[in-house]
mmCIF file as gemmi writes it, N, C-alpha and C atoms, coordinates in Angstrom:
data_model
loop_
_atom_site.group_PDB
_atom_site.id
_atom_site.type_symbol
_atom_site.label_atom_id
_atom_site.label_alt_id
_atom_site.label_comp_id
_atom_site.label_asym_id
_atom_site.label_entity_id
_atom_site.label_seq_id
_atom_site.pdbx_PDB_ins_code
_atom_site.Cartn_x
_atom_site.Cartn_y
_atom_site.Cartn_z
_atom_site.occupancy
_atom_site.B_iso_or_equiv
_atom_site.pdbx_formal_charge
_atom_site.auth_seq_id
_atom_site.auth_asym_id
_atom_site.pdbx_PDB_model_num
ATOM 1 N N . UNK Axp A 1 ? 99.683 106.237 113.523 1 0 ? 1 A 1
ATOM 2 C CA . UNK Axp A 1 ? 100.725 106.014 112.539 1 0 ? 1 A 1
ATOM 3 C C . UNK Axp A 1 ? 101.362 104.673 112.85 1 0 ? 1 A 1
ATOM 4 N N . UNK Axp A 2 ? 101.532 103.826 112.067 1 0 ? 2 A 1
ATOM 5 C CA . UNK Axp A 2 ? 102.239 102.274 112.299 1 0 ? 2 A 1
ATOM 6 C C . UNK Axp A 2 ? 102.839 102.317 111.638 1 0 ? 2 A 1
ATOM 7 N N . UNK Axp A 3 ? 104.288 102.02 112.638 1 0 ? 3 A 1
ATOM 8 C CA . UNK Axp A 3 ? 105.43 101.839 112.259 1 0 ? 3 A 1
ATOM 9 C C . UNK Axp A 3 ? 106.237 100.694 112.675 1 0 ? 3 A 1
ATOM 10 N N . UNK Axp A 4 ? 106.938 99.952 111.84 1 0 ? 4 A 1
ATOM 11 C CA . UNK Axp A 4 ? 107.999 98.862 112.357 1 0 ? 4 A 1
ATOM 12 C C . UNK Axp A 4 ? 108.962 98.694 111.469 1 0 ? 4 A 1
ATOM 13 N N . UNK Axp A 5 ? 110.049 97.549 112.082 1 0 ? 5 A 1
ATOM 14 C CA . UNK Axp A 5 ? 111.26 97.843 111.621 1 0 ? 5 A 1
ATOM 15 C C . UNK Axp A 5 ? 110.703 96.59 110.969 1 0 ? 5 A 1
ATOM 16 N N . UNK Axp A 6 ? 112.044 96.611 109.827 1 0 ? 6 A 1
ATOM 17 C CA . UNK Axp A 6 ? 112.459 95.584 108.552 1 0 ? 6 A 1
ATOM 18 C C . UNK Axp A 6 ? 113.714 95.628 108.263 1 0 ? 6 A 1
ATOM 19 N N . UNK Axp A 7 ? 114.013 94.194 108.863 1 0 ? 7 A 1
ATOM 20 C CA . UNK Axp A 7 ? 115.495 93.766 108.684 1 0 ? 7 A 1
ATOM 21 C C . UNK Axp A 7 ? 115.653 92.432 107.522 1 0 ? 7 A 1
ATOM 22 N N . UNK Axp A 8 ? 117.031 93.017 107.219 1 0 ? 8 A 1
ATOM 23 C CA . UNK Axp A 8 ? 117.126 91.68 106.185 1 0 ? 8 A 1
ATOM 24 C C . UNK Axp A 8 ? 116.48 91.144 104.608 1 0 ? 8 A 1
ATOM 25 N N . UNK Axp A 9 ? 116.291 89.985 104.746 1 0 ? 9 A 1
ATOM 26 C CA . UNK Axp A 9 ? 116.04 89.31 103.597 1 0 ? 9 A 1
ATOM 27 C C . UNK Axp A 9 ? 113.911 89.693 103.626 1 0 ? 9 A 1
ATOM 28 N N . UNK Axp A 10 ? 113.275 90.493 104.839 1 0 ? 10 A 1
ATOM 29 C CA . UNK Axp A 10 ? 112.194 90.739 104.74 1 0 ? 10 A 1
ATOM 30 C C . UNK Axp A 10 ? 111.985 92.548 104.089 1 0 ? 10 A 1
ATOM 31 N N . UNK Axp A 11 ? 113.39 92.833 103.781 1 0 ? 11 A 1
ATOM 32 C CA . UNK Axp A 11 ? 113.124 94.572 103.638 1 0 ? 11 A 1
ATOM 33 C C . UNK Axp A 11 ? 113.037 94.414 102.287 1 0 ? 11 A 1
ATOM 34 N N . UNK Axp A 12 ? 112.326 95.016 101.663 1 0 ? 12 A 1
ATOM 35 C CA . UNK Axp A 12 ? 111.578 94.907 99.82 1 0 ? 12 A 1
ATOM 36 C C . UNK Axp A 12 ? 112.679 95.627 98.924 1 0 ? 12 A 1
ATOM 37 N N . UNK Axp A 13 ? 113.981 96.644 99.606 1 0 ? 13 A 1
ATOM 38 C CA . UNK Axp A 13 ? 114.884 96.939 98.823 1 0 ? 13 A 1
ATOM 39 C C . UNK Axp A 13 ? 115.765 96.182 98.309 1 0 ? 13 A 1
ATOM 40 N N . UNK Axp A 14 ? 116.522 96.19 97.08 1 0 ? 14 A 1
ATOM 41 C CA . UNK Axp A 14 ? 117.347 95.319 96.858 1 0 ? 14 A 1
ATOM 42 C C . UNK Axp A 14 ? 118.475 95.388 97.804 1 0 ? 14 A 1
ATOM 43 N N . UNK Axp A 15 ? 119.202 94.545 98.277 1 0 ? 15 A 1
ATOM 44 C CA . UNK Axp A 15 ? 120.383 95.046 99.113 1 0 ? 15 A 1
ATOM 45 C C . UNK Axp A 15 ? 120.346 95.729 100.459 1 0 ? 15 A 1
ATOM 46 N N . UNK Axp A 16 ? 118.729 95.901 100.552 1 0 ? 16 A 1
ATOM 47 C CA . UNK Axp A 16 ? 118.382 96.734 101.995 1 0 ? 16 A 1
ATOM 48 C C . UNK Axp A 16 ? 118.966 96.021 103.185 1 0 ? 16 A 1
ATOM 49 N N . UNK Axp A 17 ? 120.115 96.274 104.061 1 0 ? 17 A 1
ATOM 50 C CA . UNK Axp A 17 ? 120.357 95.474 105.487 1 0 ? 17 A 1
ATOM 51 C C . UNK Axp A 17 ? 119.34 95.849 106.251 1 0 ? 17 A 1
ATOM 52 N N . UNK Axp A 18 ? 119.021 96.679 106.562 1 0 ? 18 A 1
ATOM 53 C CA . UNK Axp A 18 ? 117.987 97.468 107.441 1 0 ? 18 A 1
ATOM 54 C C . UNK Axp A 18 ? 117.681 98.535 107.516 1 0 ? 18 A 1
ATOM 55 N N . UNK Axp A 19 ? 115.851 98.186 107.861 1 0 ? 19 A 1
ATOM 56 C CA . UNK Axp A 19 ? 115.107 99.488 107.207 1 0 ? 19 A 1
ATOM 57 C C . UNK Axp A 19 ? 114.107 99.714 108.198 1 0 ? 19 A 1
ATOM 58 N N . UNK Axp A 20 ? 113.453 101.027 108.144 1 0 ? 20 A 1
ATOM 59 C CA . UNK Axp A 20 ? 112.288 101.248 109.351 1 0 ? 20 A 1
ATOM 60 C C . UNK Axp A 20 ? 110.884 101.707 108.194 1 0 ? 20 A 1
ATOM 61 N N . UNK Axp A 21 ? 109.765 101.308 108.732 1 0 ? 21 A 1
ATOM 62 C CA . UNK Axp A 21 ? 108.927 101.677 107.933 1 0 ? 21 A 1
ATOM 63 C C . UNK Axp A 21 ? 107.967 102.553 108.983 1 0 ? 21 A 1
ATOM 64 N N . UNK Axp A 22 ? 107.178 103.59 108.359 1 0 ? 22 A 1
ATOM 65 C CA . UNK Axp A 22 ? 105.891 104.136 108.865 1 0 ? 22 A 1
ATOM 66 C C . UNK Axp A 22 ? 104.698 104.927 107.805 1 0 ? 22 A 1
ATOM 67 N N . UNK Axp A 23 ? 103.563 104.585 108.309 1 0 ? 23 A 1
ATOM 68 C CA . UNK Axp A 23 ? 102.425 105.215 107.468 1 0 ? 23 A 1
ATOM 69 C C . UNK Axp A 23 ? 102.592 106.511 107.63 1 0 ? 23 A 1
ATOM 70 N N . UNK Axp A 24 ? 102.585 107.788 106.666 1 0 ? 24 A 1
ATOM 71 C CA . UNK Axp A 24 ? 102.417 109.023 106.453 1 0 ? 24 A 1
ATOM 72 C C . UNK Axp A 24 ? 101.543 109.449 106.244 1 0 ? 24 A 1
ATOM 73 N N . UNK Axp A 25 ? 101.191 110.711 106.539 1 0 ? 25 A 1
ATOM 74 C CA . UNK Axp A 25 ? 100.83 111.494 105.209 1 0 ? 25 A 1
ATOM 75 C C . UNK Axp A 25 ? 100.971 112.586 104.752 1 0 ? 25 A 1
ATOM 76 N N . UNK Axp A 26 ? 100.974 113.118 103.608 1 0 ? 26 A 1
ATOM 77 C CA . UNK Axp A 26 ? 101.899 113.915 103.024 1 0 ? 26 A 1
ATOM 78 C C . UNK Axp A 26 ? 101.49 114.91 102.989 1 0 ? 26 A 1
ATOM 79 N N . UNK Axp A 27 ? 101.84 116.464 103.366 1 0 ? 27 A 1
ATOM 80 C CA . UNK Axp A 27 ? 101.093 117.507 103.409 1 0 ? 27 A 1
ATOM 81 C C . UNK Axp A 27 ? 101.286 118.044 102.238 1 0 ? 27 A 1
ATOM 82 N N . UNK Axp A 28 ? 100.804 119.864 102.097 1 0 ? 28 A 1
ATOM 83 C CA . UNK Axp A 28 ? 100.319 120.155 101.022 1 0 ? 28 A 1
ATOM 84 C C . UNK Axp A 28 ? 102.286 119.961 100.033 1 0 ? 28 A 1
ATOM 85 N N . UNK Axp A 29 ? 101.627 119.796 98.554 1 0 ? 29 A 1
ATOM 86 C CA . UNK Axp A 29 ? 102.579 119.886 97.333 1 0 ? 29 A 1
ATOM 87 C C . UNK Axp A 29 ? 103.39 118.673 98.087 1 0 ? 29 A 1
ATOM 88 N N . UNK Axp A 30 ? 102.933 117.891 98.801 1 0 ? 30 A 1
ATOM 89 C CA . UNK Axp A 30 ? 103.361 116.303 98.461 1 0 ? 30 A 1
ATOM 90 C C . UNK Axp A 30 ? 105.108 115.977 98.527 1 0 ? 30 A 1
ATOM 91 N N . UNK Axp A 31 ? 105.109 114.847 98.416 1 0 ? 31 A 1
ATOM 92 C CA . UNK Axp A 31 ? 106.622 114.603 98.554 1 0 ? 31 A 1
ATOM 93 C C . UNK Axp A 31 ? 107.236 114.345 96.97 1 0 ? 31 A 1
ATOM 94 N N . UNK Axp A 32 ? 108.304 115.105 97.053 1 0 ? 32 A 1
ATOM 95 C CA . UNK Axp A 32 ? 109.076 114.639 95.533 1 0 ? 32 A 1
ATOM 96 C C . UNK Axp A 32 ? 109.629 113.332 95.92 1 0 ? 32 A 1
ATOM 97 N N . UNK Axp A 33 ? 109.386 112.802 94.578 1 0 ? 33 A 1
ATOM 98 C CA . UNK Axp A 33 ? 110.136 111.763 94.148 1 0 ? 33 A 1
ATOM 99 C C . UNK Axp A 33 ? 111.24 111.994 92.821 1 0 ? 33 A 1
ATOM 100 N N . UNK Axp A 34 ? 112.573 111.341 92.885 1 0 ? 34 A 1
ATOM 101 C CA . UNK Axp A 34 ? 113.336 111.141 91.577 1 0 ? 34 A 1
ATOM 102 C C . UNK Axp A 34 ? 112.546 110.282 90.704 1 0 ? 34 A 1
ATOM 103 N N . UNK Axp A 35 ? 111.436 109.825 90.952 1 0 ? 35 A 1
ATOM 104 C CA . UNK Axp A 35 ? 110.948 108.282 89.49 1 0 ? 35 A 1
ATOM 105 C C . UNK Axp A 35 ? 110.036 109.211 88.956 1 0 ? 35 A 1
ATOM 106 N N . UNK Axp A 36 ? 109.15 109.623 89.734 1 0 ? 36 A 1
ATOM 107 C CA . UNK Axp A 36 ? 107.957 109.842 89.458 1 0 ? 36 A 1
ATOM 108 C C . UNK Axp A 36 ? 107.1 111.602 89.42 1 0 ? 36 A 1
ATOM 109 N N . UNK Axp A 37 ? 108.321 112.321 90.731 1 0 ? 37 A 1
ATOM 110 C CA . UNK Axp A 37 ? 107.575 113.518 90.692 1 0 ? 37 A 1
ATOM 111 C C . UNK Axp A 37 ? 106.729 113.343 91.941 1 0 ? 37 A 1
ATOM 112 N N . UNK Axp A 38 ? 106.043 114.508 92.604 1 0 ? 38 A 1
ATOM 113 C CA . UNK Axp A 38 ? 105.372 114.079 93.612 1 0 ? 38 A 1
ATOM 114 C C . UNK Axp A 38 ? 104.34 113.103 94.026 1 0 ? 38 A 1
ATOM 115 N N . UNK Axp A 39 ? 104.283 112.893 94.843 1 0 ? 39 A 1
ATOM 116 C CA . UNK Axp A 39 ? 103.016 111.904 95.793 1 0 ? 39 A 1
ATOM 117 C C . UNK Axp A 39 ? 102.405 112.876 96.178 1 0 ? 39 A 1
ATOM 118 N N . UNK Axp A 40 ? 101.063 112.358 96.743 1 0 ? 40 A 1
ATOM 119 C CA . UNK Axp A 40 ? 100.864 112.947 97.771 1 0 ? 40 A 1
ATOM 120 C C . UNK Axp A 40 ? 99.323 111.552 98.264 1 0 ? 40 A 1
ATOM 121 N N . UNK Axp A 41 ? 99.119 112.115 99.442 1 0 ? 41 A 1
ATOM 122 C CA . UNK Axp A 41 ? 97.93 111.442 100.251 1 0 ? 41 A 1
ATOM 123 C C . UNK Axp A 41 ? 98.632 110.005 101.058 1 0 ? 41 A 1
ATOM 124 N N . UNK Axp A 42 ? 97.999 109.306 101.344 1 0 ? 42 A 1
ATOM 125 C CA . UNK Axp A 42 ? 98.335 108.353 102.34 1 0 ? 42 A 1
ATOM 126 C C . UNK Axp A 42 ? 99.733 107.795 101.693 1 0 ? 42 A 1
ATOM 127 N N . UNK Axp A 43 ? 100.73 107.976 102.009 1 0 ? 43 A 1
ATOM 128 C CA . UNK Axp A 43 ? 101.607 106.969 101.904 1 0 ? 43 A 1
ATOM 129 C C . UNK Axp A 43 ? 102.467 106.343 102.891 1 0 ? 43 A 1
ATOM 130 N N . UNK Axp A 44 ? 103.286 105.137 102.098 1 0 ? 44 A 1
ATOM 131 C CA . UNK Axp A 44 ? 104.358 104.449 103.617 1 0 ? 44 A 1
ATOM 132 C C . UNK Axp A 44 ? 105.886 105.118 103.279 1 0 ? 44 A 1
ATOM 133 N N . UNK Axp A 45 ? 106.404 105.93 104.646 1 0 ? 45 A 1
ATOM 134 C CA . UNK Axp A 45 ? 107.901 105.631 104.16 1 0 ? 45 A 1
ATOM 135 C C . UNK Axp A 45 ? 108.891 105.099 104.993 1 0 ? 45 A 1
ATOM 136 N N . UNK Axp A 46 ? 110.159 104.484 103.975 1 0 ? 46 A 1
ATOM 137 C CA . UNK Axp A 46 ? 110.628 103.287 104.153 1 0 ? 46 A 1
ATOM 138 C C . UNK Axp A 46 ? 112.156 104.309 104.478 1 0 ? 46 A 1
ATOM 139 N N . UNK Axp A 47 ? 112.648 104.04 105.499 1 0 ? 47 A 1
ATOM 140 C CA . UNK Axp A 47 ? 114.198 104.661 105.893 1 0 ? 47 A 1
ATOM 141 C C . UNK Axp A 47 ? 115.434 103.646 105.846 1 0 ? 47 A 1
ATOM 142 N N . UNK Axp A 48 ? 116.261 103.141 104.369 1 0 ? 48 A 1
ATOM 143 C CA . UNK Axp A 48 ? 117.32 101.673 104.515 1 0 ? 48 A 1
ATOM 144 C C . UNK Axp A 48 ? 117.979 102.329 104.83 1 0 ? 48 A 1
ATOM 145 N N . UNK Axp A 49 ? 118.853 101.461 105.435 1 0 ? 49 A 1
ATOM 146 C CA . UNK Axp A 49 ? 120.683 101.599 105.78 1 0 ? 49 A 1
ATOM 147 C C . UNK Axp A 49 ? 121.194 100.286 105.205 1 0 ? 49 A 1
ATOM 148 N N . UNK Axp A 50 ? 122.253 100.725 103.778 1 0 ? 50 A 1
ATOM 149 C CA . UNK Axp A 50 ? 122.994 99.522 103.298 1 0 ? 50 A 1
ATOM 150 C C . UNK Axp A 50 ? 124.012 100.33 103.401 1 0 ? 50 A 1
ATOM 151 N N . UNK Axp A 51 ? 124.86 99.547 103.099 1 0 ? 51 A 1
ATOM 152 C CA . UNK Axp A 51 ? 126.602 99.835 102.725 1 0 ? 51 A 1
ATOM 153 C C . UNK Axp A 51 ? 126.874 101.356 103.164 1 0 ? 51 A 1
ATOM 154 N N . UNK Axp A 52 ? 126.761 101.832 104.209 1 0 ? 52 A 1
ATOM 155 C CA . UNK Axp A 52 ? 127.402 103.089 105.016 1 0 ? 52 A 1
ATOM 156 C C . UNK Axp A 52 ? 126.223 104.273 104.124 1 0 ? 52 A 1
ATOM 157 N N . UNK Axp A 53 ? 125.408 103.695 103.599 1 0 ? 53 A 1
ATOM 158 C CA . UNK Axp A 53 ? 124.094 105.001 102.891 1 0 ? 53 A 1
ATOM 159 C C . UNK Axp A 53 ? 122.543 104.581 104.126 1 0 ? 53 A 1
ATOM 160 N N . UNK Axp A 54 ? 121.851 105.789 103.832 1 0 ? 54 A 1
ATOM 161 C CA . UNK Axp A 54 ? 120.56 105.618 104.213 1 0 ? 54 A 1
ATOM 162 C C . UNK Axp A 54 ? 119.733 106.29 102.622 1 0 ? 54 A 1
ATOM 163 N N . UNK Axp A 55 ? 118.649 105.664 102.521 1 0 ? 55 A 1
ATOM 164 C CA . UNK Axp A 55 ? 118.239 105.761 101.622 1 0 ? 55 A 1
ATOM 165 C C . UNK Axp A 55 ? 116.303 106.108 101.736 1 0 ? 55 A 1
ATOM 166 N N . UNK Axp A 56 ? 115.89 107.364 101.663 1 0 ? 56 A 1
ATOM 167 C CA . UNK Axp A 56 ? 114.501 107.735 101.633 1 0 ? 56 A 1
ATOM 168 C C . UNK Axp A 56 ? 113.507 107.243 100.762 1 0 ? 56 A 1
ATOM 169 N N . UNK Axp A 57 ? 112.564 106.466 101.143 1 0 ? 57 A 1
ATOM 170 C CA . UNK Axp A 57 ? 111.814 106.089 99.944 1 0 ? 57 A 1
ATOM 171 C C . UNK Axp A 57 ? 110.294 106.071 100.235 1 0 ? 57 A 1
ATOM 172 N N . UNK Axp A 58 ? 109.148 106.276 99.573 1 0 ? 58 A 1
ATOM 173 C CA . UNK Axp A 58 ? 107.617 106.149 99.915 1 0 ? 58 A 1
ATOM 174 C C . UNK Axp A 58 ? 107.304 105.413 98.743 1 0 ? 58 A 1
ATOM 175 N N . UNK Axp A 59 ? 106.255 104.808 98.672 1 0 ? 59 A 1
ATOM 176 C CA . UNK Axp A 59 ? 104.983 104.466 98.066 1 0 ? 59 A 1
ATOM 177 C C . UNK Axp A 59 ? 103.428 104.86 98.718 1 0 ? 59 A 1
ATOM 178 N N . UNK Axp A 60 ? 102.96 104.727 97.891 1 0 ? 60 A 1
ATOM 179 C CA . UNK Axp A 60 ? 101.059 104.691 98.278 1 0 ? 60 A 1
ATOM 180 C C . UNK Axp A 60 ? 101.027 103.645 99.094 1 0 ? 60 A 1
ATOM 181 N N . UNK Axp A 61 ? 100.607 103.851 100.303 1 0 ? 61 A 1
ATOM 182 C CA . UNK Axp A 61 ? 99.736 103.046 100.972 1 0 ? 61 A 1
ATOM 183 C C . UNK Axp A 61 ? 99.478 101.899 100.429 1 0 ? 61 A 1
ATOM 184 N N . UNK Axp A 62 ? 100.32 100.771 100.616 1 0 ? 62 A 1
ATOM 185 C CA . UNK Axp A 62 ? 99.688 98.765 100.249 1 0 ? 62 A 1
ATOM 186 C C . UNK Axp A 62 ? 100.196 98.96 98.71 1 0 ? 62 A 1
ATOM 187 N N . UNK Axp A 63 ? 100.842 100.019 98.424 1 0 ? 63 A 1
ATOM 188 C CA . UNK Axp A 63 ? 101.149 99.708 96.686 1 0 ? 63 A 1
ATOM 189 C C . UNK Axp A 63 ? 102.262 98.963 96.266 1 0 ? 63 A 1
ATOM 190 N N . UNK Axp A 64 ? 102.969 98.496 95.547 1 0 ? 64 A 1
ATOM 191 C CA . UNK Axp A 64 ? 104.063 97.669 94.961 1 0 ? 64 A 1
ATOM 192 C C . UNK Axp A 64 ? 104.886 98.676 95.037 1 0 ? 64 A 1
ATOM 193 N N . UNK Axp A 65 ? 105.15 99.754 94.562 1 0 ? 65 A 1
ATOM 194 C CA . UNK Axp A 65 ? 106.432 100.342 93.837 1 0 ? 65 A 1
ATOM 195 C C . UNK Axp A 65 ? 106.674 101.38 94.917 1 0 ? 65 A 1
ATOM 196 N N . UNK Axp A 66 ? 108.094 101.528 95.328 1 0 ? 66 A 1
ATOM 197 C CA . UNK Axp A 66 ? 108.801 102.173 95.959 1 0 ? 66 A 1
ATOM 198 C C . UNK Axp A 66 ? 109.969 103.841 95.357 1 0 ? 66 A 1
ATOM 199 N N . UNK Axp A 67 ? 109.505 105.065 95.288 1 0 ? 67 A 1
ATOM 200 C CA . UNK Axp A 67 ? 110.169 106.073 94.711 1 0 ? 67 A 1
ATOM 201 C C . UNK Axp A 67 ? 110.944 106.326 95.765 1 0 ? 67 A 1
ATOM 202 N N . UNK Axp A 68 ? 112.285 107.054 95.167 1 0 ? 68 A 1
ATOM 203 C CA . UNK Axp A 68 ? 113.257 107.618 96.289 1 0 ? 68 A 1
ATOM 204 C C . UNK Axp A 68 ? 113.109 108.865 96.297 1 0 ? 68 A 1
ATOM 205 N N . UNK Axp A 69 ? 112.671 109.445 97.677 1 0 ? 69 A 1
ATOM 206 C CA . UNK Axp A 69 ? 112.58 110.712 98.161 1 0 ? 69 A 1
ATOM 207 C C . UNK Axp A 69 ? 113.533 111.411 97.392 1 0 ? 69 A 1
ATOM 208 N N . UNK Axp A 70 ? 113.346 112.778 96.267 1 0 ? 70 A 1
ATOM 209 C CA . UNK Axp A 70 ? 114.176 113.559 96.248 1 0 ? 70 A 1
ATOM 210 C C . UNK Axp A 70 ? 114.97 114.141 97.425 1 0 ? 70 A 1
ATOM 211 N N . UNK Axp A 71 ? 116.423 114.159 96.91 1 0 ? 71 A 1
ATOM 212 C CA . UNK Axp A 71 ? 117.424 114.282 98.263 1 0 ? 71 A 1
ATOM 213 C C . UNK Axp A 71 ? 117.403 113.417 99.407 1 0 ? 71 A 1
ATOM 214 N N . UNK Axp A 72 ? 116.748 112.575 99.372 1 0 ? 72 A 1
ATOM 215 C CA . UNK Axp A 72 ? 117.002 111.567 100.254 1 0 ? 72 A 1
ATOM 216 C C . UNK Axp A 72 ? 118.138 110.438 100.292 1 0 ? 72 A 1
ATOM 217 N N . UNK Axp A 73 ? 119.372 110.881 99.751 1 0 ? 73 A 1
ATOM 218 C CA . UNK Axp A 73 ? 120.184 109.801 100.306 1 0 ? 73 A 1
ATOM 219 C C . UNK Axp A 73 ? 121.383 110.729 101.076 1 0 ? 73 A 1
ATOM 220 N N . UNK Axp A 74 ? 121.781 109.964 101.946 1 0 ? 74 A 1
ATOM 221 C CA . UNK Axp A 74 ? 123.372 110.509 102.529 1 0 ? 74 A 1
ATOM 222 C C . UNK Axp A 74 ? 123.817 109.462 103.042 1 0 ? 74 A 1
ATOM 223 N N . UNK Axp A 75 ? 125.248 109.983 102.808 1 0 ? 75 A 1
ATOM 224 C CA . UNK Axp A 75 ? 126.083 108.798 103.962 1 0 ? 75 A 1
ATOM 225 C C . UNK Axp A 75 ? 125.577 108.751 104.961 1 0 ? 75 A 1
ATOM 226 N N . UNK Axp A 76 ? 125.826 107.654 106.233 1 0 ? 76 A 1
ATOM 227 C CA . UNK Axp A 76 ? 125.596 107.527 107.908 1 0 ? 76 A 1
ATOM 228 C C . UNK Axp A 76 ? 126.902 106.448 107.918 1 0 ? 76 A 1
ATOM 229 N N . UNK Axp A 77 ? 127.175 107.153 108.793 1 0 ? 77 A 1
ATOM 230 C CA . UNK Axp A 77 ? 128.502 106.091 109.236 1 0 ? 77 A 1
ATOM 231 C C . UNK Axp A 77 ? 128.292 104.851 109.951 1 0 ? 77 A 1
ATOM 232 N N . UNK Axp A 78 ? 126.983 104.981 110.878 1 0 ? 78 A 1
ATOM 233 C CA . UNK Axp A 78 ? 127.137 104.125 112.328 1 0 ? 78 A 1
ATOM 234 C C . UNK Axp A 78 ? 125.048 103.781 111.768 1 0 ? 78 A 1
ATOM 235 N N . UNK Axp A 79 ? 124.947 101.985 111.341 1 0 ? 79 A 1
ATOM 236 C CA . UNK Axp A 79 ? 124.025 101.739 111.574 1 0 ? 79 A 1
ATOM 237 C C . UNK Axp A 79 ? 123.192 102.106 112.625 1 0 ? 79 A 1
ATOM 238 N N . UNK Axp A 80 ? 123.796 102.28 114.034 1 0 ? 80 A 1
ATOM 239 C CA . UNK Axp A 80 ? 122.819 102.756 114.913 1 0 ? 80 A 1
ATOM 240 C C . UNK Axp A 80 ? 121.655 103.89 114.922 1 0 ? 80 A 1
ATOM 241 N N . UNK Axp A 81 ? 122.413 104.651 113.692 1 0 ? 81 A 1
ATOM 242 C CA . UNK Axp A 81 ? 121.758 105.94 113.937 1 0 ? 81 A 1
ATOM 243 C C . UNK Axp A 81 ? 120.361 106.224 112.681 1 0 ? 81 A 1
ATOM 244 N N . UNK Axp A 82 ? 120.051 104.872 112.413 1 0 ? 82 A 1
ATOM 245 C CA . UNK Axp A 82 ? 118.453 104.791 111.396 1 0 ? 82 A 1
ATOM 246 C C . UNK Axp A 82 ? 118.048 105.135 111.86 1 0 ? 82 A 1
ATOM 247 N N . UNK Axp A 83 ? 117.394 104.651 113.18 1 0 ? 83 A 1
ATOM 248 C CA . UNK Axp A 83 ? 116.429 104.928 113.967 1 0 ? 83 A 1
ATOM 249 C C . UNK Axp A 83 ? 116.172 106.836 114.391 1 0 ? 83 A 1
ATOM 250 N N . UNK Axp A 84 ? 117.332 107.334 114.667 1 0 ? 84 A 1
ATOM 251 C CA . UNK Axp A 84 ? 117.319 108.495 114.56 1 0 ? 84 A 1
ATOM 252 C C . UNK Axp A 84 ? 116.778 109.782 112.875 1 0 ? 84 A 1
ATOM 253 N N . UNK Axp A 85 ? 117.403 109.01 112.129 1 0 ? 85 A 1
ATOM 254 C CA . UNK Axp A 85 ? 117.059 109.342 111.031 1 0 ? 85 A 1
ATOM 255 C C . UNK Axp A 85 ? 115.765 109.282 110.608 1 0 ? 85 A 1
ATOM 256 N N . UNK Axp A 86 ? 115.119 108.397 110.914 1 0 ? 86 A 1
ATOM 257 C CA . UNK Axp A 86 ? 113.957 107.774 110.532 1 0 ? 86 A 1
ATOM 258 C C . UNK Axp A 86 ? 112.436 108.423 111.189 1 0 ? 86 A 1
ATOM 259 N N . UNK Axp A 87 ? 112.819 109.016 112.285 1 0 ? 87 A 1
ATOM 260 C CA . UNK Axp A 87 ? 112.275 109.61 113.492 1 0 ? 87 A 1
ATOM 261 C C . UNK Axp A 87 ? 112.442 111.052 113.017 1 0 ? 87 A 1
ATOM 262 N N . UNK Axp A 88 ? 113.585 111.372 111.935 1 0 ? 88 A 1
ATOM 263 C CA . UNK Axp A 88 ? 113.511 112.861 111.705 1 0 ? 88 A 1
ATOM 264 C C . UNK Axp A 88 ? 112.889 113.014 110.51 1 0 ? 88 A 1
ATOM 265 N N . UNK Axp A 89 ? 112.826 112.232 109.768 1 0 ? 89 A 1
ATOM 266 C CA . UNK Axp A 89 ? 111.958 111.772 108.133 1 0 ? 89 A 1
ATOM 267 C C . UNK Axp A 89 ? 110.458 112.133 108.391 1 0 ? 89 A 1
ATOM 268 N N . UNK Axp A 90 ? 110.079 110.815 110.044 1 0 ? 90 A 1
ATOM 269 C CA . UNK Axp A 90 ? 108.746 111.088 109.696 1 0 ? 90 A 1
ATOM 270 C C . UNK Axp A 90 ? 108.063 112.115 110.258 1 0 ? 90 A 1
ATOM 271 N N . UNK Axp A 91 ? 108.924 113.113 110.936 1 0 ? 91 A 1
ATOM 272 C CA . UNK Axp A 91 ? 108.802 114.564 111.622 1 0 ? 91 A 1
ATOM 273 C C . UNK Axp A 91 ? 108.931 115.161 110.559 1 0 ? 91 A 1
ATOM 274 N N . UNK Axp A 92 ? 109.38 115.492 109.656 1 0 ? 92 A 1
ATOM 275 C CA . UNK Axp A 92 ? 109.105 116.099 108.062 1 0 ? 92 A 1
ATOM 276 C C . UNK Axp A 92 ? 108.28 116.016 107.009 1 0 ? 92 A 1
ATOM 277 N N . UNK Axp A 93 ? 108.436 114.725 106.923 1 0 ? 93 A 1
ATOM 278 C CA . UNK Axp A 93 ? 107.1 114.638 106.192 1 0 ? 93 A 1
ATOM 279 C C . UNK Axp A 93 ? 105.536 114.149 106.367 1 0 ? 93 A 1
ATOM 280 N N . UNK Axp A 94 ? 105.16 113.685 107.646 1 0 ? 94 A 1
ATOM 281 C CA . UNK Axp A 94 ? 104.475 113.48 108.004 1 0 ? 94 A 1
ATOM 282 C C . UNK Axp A 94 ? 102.972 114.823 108.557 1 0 ? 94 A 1
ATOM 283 N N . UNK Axp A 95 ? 102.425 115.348 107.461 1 0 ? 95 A 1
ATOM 284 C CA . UNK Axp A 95 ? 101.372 116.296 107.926 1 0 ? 95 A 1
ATOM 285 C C . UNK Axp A 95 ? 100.149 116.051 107.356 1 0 ? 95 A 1
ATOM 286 N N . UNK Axp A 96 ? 99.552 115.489 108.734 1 0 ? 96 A 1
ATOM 287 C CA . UNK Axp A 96 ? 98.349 115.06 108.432 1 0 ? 96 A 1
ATOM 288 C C . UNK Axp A 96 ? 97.573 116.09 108.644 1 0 ? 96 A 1
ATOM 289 N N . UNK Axp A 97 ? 97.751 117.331 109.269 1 0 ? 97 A 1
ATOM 290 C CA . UNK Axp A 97 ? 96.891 118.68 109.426 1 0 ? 97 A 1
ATOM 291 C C . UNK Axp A 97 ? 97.332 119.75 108.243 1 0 ? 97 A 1
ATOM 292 N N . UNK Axp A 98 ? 97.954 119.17 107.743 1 0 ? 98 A 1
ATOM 293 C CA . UNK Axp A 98 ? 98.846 120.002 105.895 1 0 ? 98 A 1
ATOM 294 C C . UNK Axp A 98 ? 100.019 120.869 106.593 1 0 ? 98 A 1
């Protein structure tokens, strides 16, 4: 699974301060999205922290467009704690054995 961080003016969200990325994949009945409805199969997901939110998001594997995880937003008070978040995201959705 490859994962790295994305800070700044390199994170693809609008407004993203900082974000963590990692390759998934999505076990059975896939991940909801609010745009689109589920995914499923190889995808990347992207964990921002802007303005006191964290924000859940995947695409397909190398694709352009970014959906936001149904229920994926909440407050976080303390930037520090992406990394934690991000680490619990890809412990959820990440089943590559389904």
């Amino acid at each position: 699974m490859g994962e790295q961080a994305v800070t700044g003016a390199d994170a693809k969200g609008a407004g993203a301060a900082d974000s963590r990325t990692a390759d998934i994949v999505a076990g059975p009945g896939g991940v909801m999205t609010d745009e689109v409805g589920v995914v499923t199969g190889d995808l990347t997901l992207r964990t921002e922290y802007a303005d006191g939110q964290v924000t859940l998001r995947v695409q397909y594997k190398d694709a352009d467009e970014w959906y936001v995880v149904s229920g994926g937003k909440a407050a976080l008070a303390d930037a520090a704690d992406l990394d934690a978040v991000h680490t619990i995201a890809v412990a959820l959705l990440n089943r590559p054995q389904g």
